[in-house]
N, C-alpha and C positions, 0 to 999 in steps of 0.2 A: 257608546253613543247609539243608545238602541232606539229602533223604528217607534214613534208613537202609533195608539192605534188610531189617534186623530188625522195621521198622516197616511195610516192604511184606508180608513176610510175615507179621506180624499179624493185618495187616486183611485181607489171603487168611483167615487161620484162620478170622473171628469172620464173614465176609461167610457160608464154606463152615457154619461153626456154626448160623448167626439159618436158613439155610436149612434144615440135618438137621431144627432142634425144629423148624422149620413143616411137615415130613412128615410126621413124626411127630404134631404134634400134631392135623395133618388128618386124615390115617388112623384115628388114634383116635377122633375125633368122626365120623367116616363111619360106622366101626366100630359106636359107642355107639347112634347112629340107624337102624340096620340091626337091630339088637338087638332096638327095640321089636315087627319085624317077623319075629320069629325063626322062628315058626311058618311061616310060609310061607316064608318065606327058610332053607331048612336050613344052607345055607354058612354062616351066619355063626353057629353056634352055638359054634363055638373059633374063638380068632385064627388059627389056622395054615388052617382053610377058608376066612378070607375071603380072605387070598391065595392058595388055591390054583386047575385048574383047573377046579375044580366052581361057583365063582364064575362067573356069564355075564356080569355086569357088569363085569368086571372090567378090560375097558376104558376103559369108560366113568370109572370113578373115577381109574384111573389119569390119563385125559385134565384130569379135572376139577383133580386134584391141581398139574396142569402149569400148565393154566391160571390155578390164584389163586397159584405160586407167580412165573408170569408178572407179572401184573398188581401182587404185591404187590414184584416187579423197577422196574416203570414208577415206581409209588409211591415208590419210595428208600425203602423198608421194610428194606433187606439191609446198611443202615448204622447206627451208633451217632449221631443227631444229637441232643445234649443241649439245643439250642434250641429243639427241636421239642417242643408240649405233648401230655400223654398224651392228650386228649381227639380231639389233631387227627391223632395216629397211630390210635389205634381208630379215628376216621373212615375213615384211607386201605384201614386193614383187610377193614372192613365193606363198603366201597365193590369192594374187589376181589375179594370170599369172592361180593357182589351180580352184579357181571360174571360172574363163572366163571362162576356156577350159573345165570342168565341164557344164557349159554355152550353152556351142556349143555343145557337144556331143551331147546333148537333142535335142536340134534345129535341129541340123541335121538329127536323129531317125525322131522327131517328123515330118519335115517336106518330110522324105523319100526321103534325095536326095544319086542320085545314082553313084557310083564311088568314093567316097571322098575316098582319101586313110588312111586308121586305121592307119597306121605305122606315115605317119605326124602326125597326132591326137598326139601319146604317144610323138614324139620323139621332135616336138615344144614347148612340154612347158620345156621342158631342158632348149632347146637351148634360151630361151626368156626369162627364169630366169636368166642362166647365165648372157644372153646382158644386162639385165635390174640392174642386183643385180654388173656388174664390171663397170660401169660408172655410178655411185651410190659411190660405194668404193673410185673410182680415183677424184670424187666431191670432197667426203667426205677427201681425201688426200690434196685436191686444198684448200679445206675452211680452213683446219687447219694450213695448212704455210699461210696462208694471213690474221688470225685472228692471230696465235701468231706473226704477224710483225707489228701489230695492227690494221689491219683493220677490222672496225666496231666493234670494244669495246666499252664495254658497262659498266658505272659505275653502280652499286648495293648498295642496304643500305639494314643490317639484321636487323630486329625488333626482340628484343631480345636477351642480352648479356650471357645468360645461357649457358647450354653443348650443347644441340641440334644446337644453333646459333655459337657457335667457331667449332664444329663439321664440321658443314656446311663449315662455310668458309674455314676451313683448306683442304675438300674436292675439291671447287670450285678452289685452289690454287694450288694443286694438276693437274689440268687441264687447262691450260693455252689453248687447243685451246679451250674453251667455249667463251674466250673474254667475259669473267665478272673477272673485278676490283672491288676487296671489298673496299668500300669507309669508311666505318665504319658503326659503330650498334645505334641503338635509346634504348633506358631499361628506365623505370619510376624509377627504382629502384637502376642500377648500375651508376658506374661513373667510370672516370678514360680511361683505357685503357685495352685489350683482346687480348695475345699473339700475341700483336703488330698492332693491330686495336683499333682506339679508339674509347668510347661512345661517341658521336655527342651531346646527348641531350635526351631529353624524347619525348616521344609520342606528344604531342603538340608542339614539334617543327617540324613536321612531315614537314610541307608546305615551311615555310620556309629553311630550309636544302636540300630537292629534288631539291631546285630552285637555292640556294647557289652552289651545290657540282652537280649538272647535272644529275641529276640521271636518267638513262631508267629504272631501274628494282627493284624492291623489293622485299626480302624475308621474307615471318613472319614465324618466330619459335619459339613464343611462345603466348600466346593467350593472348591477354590483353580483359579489360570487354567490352562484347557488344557495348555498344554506343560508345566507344571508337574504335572499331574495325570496326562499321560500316561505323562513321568520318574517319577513316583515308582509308577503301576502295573508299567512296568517292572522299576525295582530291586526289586519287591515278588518279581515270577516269579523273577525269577535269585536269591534268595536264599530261593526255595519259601515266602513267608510269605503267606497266607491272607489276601484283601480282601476286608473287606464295606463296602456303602455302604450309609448312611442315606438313604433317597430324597428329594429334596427337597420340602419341602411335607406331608413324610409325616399330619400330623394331616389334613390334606384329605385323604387316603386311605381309600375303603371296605373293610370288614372281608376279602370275597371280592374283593379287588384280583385281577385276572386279569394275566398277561404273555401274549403271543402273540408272533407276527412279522408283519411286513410284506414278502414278499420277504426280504429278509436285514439287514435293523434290525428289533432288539428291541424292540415297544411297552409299556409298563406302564400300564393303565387307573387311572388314579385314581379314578372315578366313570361312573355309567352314567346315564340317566335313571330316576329312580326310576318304576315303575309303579305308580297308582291300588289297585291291587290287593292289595300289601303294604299301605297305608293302612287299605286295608277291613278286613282282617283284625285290622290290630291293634285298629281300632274296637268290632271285634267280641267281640274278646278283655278289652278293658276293660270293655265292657258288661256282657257276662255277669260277671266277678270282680266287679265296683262293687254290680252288684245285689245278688251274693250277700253281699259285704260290706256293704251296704246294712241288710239284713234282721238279718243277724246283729247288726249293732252300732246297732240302735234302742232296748234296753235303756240302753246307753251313754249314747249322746245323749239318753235323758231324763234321767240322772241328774245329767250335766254341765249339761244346761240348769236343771235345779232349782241344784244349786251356785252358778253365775255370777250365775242372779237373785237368791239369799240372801245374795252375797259382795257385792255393791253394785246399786245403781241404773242403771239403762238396759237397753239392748235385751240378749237373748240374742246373736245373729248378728249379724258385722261384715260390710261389704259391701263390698266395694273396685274401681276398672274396672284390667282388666290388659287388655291386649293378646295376642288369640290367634291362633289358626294364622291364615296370611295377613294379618296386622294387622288380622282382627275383634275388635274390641271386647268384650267381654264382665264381669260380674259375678262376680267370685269370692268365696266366702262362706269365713269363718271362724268361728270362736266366738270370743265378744267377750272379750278379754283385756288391754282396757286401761279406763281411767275416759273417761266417753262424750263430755270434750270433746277427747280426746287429739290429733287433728287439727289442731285450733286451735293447744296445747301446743307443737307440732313445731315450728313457726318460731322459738320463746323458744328450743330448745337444739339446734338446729344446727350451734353451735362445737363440742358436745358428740360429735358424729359419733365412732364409735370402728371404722370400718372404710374402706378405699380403694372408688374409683369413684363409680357416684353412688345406691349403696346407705342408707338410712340406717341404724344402727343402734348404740343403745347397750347394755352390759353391764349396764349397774344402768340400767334405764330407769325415773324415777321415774315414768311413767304408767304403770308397770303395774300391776293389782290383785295382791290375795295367791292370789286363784283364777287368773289370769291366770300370775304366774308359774310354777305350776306347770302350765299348759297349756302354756304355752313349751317350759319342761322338756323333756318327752317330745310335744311337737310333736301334740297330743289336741287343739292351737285348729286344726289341716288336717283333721281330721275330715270336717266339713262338703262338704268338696270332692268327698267322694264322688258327690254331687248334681252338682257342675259335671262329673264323668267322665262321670255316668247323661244328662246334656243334651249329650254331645260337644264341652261348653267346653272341656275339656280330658282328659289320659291319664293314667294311675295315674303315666306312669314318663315322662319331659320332663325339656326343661330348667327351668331354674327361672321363674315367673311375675313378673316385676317390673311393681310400680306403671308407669303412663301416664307420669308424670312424669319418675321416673328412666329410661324407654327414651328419652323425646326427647331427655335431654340426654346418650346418648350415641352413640358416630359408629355409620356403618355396619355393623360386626359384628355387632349384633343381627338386622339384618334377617335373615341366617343362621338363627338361633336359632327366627323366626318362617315359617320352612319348614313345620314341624310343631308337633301341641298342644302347648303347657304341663303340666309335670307335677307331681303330688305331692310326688313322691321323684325321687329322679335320682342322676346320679355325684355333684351336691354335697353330696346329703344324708350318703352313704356316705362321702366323703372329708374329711368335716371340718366340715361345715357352715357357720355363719356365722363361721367360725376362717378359713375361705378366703381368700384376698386375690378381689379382684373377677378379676384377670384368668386366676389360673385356675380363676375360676368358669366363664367362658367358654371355656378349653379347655378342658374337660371334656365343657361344652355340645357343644362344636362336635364333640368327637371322638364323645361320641355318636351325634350326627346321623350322622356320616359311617360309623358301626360298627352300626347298629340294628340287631339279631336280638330270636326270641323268647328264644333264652338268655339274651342279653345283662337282657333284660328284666328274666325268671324272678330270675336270681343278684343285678341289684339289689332287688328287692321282699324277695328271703330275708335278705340286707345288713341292710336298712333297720332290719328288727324290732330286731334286739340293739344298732345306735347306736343308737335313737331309746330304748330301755331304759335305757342306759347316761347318754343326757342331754348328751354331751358336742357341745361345741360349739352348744348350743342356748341364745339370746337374743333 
């Protein structure tokens, strides 16, 4: 399946294209920022003066222009990659619009020239992030209606019919402007069919099948032996079809996984030592929002607490030991949502258990009150925990806090879990909540851990609001 050259020149046109709009769009925002200084900048009162030689800068920008179209080269900013999320190309943008003009600053010092105006300086690399980072976006809008109406699809085949490989695909599915059509999986070992893809064949049918079924792209997700792995990246070159690997282990992967080299083997970091220092911060970051949550929602909590003492008998707050950062011990408070001997209760319906692992938890729990259930509901009995954030028991955004009981009885994975605090909300509240099976409550946890930003954070807190409104998954 060799490259046409209709196809090489193509991607000549769109590489020489993505470059003209970034001159252009540089220019113009250089342009725009010169403006505010028009008075003293006479050149730039028509377009045709900023180019002309009455401009004394006019080196200098041009250099500057070279430079971020440089860097936004290094980036692979001058290709179409539909894998790639808008977020993390603005990033490459802004980071190279950052270099130039870092760039020039020196240039300029160092070569003493005199008048350049500082306020351009600051105020052009806004403006040329914005230009560069919204016709970037509005591409990225163009390519995805014209891939989902199919243009340039691309059929794919997984190597490998296991969880990683229906993982995968049920992902790639999920995404329709990627324009990858799962065509079906290779396995030595399975047969049949995979949530509605089927096994093709084994590994040695590798050659034949790519050529049958058309294939541009290939994904391995699961390792098969060496010489078998080296054979089939082989057949892959000679028939120009496109390999990507799934890395092994990949959920143990941190979010900024770095590649470098070693001399001349490729390393991939999975993980680095986390420093104390991120910790601090997030600590800090809960504090301050718990407080301010705190204050704001005292209203709340008196009203809820008159409710639950008019709805039945016993305490206001439930009290429970969870296991916290490092396997301290600690209290975690709830608003009381069941009748006050419910503890006791627990051991009679046990059979009753209506989820895996060693979670307990029933749908229709007959200990709960009628105030109770609807604290369930909308998840208003974690209230309280604001207090164990404002004590550093625990963090707005964590994995999930399980009773003492259920961590001891199960294996080593949690220890994981107990790296960092416990949290209110988390990816299980976002994804499903107590609808989850146990174990991928725990992938979730663990990918967390291993992905922790403050975006990450931020996007689940904004998440959380509209499940826990909706109710769903809540028992």
């Amino acid at each position: 399946m060799k490259l046409s050259t209709g196809n090489g020149r193509q991607a000549l046109f769109i590489y020489i294209s993505y470059i003209l709009i970034d001159v252009v769009c540089i220019n113009l925002a250089i342009y725009l920022a010169l403006l505010v200084r028009h008075e003293t900048l006479p050149f730039v009162i028509s377009w045709e003066g900023f180019f002309s030689s009455t401009n004394p800068f006019k080196v200098v920008f041009i250099i500057w222009v070279l430079l971020i179209l440089f860097f936004n080269q290094i980036h692979g900013l001058y290709q179409t990659h539909r894998e790639m999320l808008e977020s993390l190309e603005i990033w490459k943008v802004t980071r190279s619009v950052v270099l130039a003009s870092l760039a020039v600053i020196v240039l300029v010092y160092l070569l003493k020239i005199q008048g350049f105006p500082r306020g351009v300086m600051i105020f052009s690399p806004l403006v040329i992030s914005f230009f560069l980072s919204l016709w970037r976006a509005l591409k990225k809008f163009l390519v995805n209606f014209l891939v989902q109406r199919g243009y340039k699809n691309f059929n794919a085949l997984i190597i490998g019919a296991g969880k990683i490989g229906a993982l995968l695909a049920e992902e790639i599915k999920k995404r329709p402007a990627l324009g990858i059509k799962i065509v079906g999986f290779l396995d030595d070992e399975k047969q049949g069919s995979l949530n509605g893809w089927r096994v093709l064949g084994k590994l040695k049918d590798f050659q034949e099948i790519t050529q049958r079924e058309f294939i541009h792209k290939v994904f391995i997700a699961a390792y098969p032996h060496y010489p078998s792995f080296i054979k089939l990246l082989e057949e892959a070159r000679e028939s120009d079809i496109a390999v990507r690997v799934i890395p092994q282990g990949f959920e143990y992967m941190a979010q900024d996984c770095a590649r470098y080299n070693i001399g001349i083997i490729p390393i991939l970091e999975y993980s680095e030592a986390q420093t104390s220092s991120r910790q601090k911060i997030k600590r800090l970051f809960d504090f301050v929002l718990s407080l301010i949550l705190f204050c704001i929602l005292l209203p709340v909590f008196a009203v809820l607490a008159i409710l639950i003492k008019w709805d039945t008998p016993g305490l206001i707050f439930y009290s429970s030991k969870r296991y916290g950062r490092h396997g301290r011990i600690f209290h975690m408070y709830k608003f009381r949502s069941m009748v006050s001997n419910a503890d006791e209760l627990k051991h009679q319906l046990k059979d009753k258990n209506e989820v895996d692992g060693p979670i307990f938890k029933i749908k229709r729990d007959p200990r709960l009150t009628k105030m109770g259930a609807f604290l369930r509901k909308y998840s208003l009995d974690e209230l309280p925990q604001i207090v164990n954030v404002l004590k550093g028991d625990m963090s707005l955004v964590g994995p999930r806090p399980f009773p003492i009981e259920q961590i001891e009885r199960e294996d080593l994975r949690q220890l994981k879990r107990l790296n960092i605090r416990p949290g209110i909300t988390g990816l299980w509240q976002i994804r499903g909540r107590s609808d989850l099976s146990f174990e991928k409550l725990l992938r979730w946890d663990i990918w967390y851990i291993n992905n922790w930003s403050f975006g990450l954070d931020l996007y689940i807190l904004f998440q959380t609001l509209p499940v826990v409104i909706q109710g769903k998954g809540a028992y």
